[in-house]
N, C-alpha and C positions, 0 to 999 in steps of 0.2 A: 797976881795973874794966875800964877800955879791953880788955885785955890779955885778961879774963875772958871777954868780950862775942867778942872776936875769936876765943878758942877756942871757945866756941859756934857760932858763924859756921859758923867750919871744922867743926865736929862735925854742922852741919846741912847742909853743902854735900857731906861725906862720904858723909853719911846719903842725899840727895837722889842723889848719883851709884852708891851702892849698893845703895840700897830700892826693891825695886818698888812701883808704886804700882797704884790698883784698876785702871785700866786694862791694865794692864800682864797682871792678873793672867787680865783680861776676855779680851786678846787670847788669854792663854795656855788660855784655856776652849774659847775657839772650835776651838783647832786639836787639841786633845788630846782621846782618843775616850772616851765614856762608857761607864759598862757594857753597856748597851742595844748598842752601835754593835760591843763587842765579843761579846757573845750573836749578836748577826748575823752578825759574822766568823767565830765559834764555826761555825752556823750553814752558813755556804757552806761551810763547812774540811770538816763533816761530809759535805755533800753532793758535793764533790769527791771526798772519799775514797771513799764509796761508790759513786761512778760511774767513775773514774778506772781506769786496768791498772795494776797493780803489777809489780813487777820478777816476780812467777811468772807472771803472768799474761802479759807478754810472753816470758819459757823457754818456754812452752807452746804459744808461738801460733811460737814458734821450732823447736822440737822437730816441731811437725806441717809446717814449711816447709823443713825440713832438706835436704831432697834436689833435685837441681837439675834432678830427674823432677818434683820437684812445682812446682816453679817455671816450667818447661817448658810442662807442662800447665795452667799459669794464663797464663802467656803468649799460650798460643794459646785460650784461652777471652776472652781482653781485645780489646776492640776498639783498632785501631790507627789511628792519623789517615789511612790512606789507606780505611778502611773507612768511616770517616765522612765523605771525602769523594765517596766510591763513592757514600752516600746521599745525599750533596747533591746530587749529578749526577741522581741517580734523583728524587730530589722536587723536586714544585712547589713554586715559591718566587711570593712574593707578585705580584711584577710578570708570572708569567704567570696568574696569577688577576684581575689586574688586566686582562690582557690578553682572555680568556677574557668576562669582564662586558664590555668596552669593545664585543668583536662581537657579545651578546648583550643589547645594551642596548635595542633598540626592542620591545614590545610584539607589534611581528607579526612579530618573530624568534623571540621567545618562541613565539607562537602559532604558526608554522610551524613548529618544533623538536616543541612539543606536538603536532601533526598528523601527521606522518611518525612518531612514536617509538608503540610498542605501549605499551598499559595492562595494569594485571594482568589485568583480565577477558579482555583478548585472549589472551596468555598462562597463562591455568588452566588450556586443555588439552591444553597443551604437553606435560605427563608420559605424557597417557592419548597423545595421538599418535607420544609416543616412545615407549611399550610397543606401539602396534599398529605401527609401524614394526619396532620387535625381531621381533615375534610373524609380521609378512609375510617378512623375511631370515630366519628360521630354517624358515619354509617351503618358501621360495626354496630355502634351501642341501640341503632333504630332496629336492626335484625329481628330481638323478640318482638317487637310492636307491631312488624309488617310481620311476621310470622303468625301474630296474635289477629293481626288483621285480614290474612289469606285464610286463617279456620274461621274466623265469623264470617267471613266472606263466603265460604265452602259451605257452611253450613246452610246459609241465605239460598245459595245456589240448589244446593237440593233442597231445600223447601221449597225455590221456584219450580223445580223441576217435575218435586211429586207433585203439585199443587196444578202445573203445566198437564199430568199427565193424570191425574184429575178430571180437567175442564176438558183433555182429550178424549174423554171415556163418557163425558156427559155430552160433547159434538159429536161424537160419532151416536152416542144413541138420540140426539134430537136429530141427528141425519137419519137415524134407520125408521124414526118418528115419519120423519119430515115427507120420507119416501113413503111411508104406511099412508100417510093421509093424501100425500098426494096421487097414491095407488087406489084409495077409497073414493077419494075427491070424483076422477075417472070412471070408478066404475059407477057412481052414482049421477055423473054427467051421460054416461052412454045408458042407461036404463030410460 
C-alpha cells in the first residue's frame, strides 16, 4: 500500500507540474485577444488598406516624377532653409513687439500717437483729391497744345484781319466806283 500511495504521490505531483490550473488559464484569457478585439483589428486592417498607396499607386506617382525636369521644377517651387531664413530676417519676432508695447505703454503716448495719425474721415477724400489732382496735371500737361493752338489761332486771326482789311480797301473803292458811275449814270440821264 505504501508503494501504492507513493505512486499516487508522484502521479499527483506529475499532474500538479503539468496541469494548468484556473489561474493559469485566467492569465492565459487576459493576454489572448477576443473576437471582438480581433473584428477591431479586422477593422483598422480595412481602414489602412483603404487609405494606405499601394505598390501602383507609388509606379504612378513615379511615372509622373520620372524626369529630372520634373524634379528640377519641384525643386525650385520648394522653399529652401535660406528662404525661411530670409523670412525670419523680414518678420517681427516677439521681443520686438515686446519692444514696440514697452515705448507705447503710457496712455498719453497712445494719445499722442492717436493725435498726429489721420482718421478715416480725414482720409475719405483722399481719392476725390487724387482724381482732381489727375484732372489739374492733365490740364497742366495740355498748356503747350492750347498755347500752340492760341499762336495758330493768332496767327489765322491776322490773316483774317489783313485779308478783312484787304476786301475793306477794294469795298470802299468799288463804293467810290459805285458812286462814280452812279454820278455818270445821272449826268448822262439829265443831258
Amino acid at each position: 500500500m505504501d508503494e501504492m500511495l507513493k505512486r499516487i504521490f508522484d502521479e499527483l505531483a506529475s499532474l500538479r507540474k503539468h496541469m494548468a490550473t484556473k489561474d493559469d488559464i485566467a492569465s492565459i484569457e487576459q493576454r489572448m485577444a477576443t473576437k471582438d478585439d480581433i473584428a477591431a483589428m479586422d477593422k483598422r486592417i480595412g481602414h489602412i488598406e483603404q487609405t494606405m498607396a499601394t505598390k501602383d499607386d507609388i509606379a504612378s506617382i513615379e511615372q509622373r516624377m520620372a524626369t529630372k525636369d520634373d524634379i528640377a521644377t519641384m525643386e525650385k517651387r520648394m522653399a529652401t532653409k535660406d528662404d525661411i531664413a530670409s523670412i525670419e530676417q523680414r518678420m517681427a519676432t516677439k521681443d520686438d513687439i515686446a519692444s514696440i508695447e514697452q515705448r507705447m505703454a503710457t496712455k498719453d503716448d497712445i494719445a499722442s500717437i492717436e493725435q498726429r495719425m489721420a482718421t478715416k474721415d480725414d482720409i475719405a477724400d483722399l481719392p476725390l483729391i487724387k482724381q482732381a489732382v489727375f484732372e489739374i496735371l492733365e490740364a497742366v500737361n495740355e498748356i503747350p497744345t492750347i498755347k500752340q493752338n492760341l499762336a495758330d489761332m493768332s496767327e489765322k486771326l491776322e490773316d483774317v484781319i489783313a485779308t478783312q482789311a484787304r476786301h475793306e480797301l477794294a469795298i470802299q473803292s468799288l463804293a467810290v466806283r459805285s458812286l462814280v458811275h452812279e454820278n455818270e449814270i445821272r449826268a448822262l440821264k439829265a443831258k
